[in-house]
C-alpha positions as CSV (number, residue, x, y, z in Angstrom):
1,X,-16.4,52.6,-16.8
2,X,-13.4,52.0,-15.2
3,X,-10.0,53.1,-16.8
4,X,-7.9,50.0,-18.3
5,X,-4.8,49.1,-16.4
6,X,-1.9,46.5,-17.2
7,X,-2.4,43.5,-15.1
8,X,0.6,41.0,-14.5
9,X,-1.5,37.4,-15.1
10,X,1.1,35.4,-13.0
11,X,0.9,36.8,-9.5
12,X,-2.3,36.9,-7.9
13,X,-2.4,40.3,-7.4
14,X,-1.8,40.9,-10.5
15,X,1.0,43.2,-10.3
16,X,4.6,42.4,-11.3
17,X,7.3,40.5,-9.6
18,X,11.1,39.7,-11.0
19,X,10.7,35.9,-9.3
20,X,7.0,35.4,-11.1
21,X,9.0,36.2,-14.2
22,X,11.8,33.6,-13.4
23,X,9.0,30.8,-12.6
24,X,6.9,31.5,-15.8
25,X,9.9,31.2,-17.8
26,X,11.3,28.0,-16.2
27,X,7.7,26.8,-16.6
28,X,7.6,27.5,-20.6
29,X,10.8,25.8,-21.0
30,X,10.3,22.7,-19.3
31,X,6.9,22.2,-21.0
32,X,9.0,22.3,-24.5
33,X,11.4,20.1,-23.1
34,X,8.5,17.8,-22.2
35,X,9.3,18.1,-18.4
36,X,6.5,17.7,-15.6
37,X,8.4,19.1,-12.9
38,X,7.4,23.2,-11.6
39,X,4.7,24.7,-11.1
40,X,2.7,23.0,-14.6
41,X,4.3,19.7,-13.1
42,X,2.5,20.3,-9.5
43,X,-0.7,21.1,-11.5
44,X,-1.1,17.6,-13.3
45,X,0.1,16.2,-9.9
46,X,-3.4,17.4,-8.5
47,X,-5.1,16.9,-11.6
48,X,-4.0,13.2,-10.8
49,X,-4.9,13.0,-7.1
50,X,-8.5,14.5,-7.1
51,X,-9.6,12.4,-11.0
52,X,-8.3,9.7,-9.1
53,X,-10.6,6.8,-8.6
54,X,-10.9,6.3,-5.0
55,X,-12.9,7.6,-2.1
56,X,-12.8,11.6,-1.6
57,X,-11.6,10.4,2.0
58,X,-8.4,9.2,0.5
59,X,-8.1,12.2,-2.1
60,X,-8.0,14.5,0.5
61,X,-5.2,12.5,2.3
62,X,-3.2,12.5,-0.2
63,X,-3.2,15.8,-1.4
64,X,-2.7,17.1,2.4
65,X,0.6,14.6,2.6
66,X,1.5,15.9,-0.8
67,X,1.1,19.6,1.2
68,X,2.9,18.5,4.2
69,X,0.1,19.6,6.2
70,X,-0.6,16.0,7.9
71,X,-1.4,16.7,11.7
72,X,2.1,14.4,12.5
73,X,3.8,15.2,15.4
74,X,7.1,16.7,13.3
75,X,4.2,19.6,12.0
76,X,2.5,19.7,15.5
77,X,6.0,20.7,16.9
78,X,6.9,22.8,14.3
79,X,3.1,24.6,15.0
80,X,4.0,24.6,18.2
81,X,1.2,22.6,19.4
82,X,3.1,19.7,21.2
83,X,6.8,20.1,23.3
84,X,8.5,17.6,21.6
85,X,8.7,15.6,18.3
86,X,10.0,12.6,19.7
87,X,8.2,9.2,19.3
88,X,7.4,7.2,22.8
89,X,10.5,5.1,22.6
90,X,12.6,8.3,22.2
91,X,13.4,7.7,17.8
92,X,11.9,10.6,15.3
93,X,9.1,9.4,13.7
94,X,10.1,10.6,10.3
95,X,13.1,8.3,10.7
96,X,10.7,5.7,11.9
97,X,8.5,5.8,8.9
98,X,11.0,6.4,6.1
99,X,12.2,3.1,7.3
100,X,8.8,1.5,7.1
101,X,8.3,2.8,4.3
102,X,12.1,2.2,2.2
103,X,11.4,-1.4,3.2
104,X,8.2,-1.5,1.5
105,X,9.8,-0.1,-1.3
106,X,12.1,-3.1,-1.0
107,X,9.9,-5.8,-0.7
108,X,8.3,-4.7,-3.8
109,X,11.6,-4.4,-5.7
110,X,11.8,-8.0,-4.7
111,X,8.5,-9.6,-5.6
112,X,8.4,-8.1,-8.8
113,X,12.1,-9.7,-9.4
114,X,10.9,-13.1,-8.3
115,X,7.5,-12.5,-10.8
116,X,10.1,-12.4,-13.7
117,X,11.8,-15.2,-12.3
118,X,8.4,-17.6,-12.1
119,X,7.6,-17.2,-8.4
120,X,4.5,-16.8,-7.2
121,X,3.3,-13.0,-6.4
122,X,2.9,-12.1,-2.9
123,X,-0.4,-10.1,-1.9
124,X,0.0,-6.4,-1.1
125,X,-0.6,-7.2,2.5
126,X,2.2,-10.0,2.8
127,X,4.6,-7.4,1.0
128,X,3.3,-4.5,4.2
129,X,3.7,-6.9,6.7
130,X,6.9,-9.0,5.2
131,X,8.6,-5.8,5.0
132,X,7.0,-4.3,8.8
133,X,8.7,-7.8,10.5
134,X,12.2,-6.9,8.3
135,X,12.2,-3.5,10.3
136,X,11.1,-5.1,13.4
137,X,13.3,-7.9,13.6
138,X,16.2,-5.7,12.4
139,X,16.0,-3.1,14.9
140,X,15.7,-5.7,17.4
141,X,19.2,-7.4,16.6
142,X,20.4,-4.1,16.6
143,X,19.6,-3.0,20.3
144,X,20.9,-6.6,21.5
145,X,24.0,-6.4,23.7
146,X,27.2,-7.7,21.7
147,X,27.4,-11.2,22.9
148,X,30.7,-14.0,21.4
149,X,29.6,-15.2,18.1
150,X,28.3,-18.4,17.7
151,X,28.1,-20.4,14.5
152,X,24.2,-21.3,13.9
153,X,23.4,-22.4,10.4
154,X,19.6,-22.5,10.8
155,X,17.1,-22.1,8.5
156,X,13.1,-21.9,8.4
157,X,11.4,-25.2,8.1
158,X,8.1,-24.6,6.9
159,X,5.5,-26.8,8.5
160,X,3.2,-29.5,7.2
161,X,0.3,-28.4,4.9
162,X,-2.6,-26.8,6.9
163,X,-0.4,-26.0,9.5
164,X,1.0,-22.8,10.4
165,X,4.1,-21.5,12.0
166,X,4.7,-18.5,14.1
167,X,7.9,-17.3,14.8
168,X,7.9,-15.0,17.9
169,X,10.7,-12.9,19.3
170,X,10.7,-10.2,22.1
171,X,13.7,-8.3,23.9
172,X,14.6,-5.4,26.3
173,X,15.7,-1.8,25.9
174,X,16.9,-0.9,29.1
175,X,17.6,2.6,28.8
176,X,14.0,3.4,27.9
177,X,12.7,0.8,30.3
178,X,10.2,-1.1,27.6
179,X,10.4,-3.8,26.1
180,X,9.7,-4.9,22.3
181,X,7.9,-7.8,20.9
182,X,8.0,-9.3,17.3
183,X,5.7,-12.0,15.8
184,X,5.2,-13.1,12.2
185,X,2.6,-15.9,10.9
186,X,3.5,-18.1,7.9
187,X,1.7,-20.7,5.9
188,X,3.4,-24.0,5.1
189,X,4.2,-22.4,1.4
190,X,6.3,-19.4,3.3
191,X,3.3,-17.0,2.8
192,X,2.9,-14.5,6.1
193,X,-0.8,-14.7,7.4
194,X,-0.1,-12.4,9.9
195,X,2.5,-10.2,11.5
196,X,2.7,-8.5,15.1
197,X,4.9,-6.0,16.6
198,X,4.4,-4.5,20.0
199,X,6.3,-2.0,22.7
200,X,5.6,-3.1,26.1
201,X,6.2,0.4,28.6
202,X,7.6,-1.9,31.5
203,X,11.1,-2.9,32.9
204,X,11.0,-6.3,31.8
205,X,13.7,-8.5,31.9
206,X,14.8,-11.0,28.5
207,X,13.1,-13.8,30.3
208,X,9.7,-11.9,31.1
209,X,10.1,-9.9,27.2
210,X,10.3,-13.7,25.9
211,X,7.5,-15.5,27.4
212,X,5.2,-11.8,27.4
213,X,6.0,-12.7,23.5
214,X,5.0,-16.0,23.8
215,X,1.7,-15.1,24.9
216,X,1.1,-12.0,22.4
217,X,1.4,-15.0,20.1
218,X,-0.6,-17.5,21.4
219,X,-3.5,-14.6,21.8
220,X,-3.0,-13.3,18.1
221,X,-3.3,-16.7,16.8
222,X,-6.6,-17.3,18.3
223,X,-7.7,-13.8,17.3
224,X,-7.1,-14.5,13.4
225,X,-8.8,-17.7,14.1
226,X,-5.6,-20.1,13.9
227,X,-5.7,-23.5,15.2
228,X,-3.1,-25.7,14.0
229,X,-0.2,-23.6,14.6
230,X,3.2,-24.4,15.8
231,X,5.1,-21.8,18.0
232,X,9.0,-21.4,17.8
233,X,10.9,-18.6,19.9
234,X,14.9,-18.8,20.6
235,X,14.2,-19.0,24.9
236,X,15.1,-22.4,25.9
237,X,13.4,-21.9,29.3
238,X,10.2,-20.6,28.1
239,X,10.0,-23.7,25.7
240,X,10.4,-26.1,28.8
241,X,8.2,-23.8,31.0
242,X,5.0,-24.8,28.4
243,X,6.2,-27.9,28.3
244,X,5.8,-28.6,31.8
245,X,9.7,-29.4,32.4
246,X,11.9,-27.3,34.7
């Protein structure tokens, strides 16, 4: 029989260290103050993701983004797998989805204010792609060229029942030579049936980014099986190019 021997029960191998000491206590105190935060805290966190009732598929998602061991391209640089971190149009893609994913965040904030207030509750894929277009149509303003201010105090006109209305919007980046497109789908009650937004790698110019948006739009409405549709962009001369005037 082997000879008993003291064994530490918080390290793994099971001998003593000062910070395994400093964590156990931290951990007995927070669980009499109630708190679920430390190592107990992470615990139920997984106790919560794998009793979860979903798909193992999305169990094992989540608990690798809880880990920060997601193959994205910030941990593929940081392995040293790819050169660069970068996304294609040059912005870091954490930045690009915290902003994705703070006006999700948003949107919800918002529909669950208008709930109290007696409006009608949006779907969860109206709030994704409501909040998608925000970023979309945001960024765009914000790469435009400052141009003199004009007063325009427009608004959107929903269209008649059983008719839809897509507004569509594309514009230029010239220093990284693409070009970025935005449509968004509504109903005549202001719900979005659809949203769009696509980087073109070419060196369009406002008028080709414009009607290249125009088309997008006319292709995704037929795709999602739209008929009765009315288009509405801000290019004067694509309007009266499909119109057949000059």
């Amino acid at each position: 029989m082997p000879r008993d021997k003291l064994v530490w029960a918080a390290t793994p191998n099971g001998k003593f260290m000062v910070k395994s000491a400093y964590w156990l206590a931290l951990d007995m105190k927070r669980a009499k103050n109630g708190s679920t935060s430390g190592p107990s805290g992470q615990q139920q966190l997984w106790r919560s993701i794998w009793s979860a009732d979903v798909p193992n598929k999305i169990k094992n998602f989540a608990w690798r983004a809880c880990q920060n061991i997601l193959p994205t391209k910030a941990n593929l640089f940081h392995s040293k797998v790819i050169s660069s971190e970068k996304c294609r149009n040059g912005s870091s893609p954490a930045a690009f989805e915290l902003a994705h994913f703070m006006a999700i965040l948003w949107n919800l904030w918002n529909n669950r204010n208008g709930i109290r207030h007696g409006d009608v509750p949006k779907s969860v894929t109206n709030i994704v792609l409501e909040a998608s277009w925000l970023i979309v149509e945001f960024q765009v303003v914000q790469d435009r060229p400052t141009l003199p201010a004009i007063p325009l105090h427009t608004r959107w006109k929903p269209p008649m029942p059983g008719v839809y209305k897509a507004n569509v919007d594309g514009d230029v980046f010239k220093e990284q030579l693409t070009a970025g497109l935005g449509v968004i789908i509504r109903d005549a009650d202001g719900q979005v049936v659809g949203a769009l937004s696509q980087q073109i790698y070419a060196p369009l110019d406002a008028l080709e980014a414009e009607a290249k948006a125009m088309e997008v739009v006319v292709l995704f409405a037929r795709d999602v099986g739209i008929q009765e549709i009315i288009f509405e962009g801000d290019s004067l001369q694509v309007y009266n190019f499909l119109k057949g005037g000059s």
